[in-house]
C-alpha positions as CSV (number, residue, x, y, z in Angstrom):
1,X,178.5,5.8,143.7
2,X,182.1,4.7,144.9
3,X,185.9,5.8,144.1
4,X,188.0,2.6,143.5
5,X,191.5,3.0,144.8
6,X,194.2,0.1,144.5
7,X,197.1,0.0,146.0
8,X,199.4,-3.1,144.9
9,X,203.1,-4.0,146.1
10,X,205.3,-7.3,145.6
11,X,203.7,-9.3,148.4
12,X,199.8,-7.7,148.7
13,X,197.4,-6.5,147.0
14,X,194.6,-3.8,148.2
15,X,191.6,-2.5,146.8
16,X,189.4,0.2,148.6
17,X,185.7,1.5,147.9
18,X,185.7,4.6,148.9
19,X,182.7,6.9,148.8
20,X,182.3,9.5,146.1
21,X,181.5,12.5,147.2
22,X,179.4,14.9,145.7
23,X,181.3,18.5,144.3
24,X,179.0,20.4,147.1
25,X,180.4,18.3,149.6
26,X,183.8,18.3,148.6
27,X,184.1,22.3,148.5
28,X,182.3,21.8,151.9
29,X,184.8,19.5,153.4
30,X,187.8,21.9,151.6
31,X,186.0,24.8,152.9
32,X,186.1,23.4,156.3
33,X,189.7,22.2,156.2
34,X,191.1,26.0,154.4
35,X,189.1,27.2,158.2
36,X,190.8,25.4,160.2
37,X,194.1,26.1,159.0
38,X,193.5,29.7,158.7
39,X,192.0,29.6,162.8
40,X,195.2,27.9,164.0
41,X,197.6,30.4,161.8
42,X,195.8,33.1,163.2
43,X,196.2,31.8,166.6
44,X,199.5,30.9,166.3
45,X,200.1,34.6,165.1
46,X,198.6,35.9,167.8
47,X,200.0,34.2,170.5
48,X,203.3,35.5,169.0
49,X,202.3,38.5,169.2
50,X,201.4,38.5,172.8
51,X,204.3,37.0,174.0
52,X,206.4,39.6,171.9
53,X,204.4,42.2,173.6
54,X,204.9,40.6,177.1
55,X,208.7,40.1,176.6
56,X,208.8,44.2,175.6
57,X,206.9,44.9,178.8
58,X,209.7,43.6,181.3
59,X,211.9,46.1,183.2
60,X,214.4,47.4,181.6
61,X,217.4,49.3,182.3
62,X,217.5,53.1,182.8
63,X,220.4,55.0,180.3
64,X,221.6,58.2,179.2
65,X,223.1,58.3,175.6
66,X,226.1,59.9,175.6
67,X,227.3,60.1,172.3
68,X,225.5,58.7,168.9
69,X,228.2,57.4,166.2
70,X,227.0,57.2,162.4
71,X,226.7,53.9,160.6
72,X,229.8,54.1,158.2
73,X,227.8,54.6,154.7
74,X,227.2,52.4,152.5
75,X,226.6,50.0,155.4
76,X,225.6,46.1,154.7
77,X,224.2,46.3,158.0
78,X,220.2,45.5,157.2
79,X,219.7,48.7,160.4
80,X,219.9,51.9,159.8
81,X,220.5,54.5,162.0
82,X,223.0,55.6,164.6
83,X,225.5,53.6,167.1
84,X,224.8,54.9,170.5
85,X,227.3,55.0,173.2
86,X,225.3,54.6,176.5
87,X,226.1,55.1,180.3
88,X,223.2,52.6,182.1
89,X,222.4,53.4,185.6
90,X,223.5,50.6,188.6
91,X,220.9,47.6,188.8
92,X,220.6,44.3,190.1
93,X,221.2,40.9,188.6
94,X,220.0,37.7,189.7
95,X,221.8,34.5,188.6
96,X,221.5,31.1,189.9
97,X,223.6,27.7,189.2
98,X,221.1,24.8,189.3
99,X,222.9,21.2,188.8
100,X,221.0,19.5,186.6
101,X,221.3,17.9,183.2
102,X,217.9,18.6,181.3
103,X,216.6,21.8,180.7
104,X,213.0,21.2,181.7
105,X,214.3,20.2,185.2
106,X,216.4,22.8,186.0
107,X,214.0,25.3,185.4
108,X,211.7,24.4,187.8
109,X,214.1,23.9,190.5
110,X,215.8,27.2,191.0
């Protein structure tokens, strides 16, 4: 039992036979192929998530608020909340100027 498919264009002509498959074996191979792309969104999700997480977890800067402003209502701003004023205490910042054109490169040299 075989699917003819033809495919014709100004200078060839094609025919293929391809094999029909039965409708268990289709919602088999669909099955299959819906897993897959669920496993590599799910992956893909996660790994966002971990790398969100990771990015949360660096050092950051110790403050005092001195003075919280309110948001002037109604506010087009899609946060809601308070504008704080903050005093940060001293810390250190590294900076580096690598010569280098591409992006890859330069950050492995410095």
């Amino acid at each position: 039992n075989y699917t003819s498919l033809s495919v014709e264009h100004q200078t060839y002509k094609m025919r293929l036979n391809i094999p029909a498959l039965p409708p268990f074996q289709l919602q088999s191979a669909l099955q299959l192929i819906l897993t897959v792309a669920v496993s590599i969104l799910t992956l893909r999700f996660g790994a966002g998530i971990f790398v969100w997480r990771a990015a949360n977890n660096l050092e950051q800067p110790n403050y005092t608020v001195l003075k919280r402003l309110p948001l002037s209502p109604p506010s087009s701003s899609y946060r809601r909340g308070n504008i704080e004023l903050r005093k940060y205490d001293p810390y250190l910042i590294a900076e580096t100027t690598v010569n280098e054109s591409s992006m890859r490169t330069a950050g492995g040299v410095g």
